[in-house]
N, C-alpha and C positions, 0 to 999 in steps of 0.2 A: 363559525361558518365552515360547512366541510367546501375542500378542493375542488376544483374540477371545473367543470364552464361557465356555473353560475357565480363563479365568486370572483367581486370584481378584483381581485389580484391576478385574473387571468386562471387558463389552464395548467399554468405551470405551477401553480401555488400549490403545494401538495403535503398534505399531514401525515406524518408517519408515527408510529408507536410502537412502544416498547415497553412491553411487563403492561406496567398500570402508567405510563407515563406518558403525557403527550408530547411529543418534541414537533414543533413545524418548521417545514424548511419555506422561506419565502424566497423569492427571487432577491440577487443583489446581498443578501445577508450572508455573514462571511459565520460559520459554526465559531464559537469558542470555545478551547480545548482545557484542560487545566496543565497543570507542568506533568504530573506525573503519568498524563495520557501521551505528552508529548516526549516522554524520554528514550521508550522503545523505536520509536521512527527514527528518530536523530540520529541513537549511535547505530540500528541498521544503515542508515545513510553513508554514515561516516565509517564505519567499516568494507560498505560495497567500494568506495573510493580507489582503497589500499589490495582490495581483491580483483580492483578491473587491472589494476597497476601489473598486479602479478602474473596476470594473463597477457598482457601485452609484452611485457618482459620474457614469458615463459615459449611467445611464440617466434621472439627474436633469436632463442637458440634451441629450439625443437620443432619436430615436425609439426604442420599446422593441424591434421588430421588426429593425432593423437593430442595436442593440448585443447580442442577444441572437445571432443569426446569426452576426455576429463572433465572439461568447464562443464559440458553437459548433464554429465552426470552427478557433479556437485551441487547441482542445481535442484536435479530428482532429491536427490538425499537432502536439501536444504528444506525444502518441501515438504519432508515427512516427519524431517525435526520438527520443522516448526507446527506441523499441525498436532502431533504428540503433546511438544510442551506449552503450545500456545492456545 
């Protein structure tokens, strides 16, 4: 049954697709990942941790204007790595 009003799971019931593949998202249903989807999140995770650390460290003995600049621009360049190698 396609999405949308007429389908008694409601309007939020929504089918989406990919390539040849049909994945449905329903309401209440939680996605399942496998491990190897789930390892790049993590150690981004666990990395951003140790890099907020070093910003709050970095503004405890420098100007806030210039570690904040920094921060921000690490962020552009994180952005452009990631969309290169990812």
């Amino acid at each position: 049954m396609d999405g949308g009003l007429e389908n008694p799971l409601g309007a939020r019931a929504m089918y989406l697709y990919q390539g040849d593949k049909d994945n449905y998202l329903v309401r209440g249903k939680i996605p399942i990942y496998s491990r190897a989807e789930t390892i790049a999140p993590v150690i981004g995770g666990l990395v951003s941790i140790p890099a907020y650390g070093i910003v709050i460290w970095a503004m405890q003995y420098g100007e806030m204007g210039v570690v904040s600049a920094l921060r921000e621009t690490s962020v552009v360049y994180a952005a452009i790595i990631g969309r290169i190698f990812l």
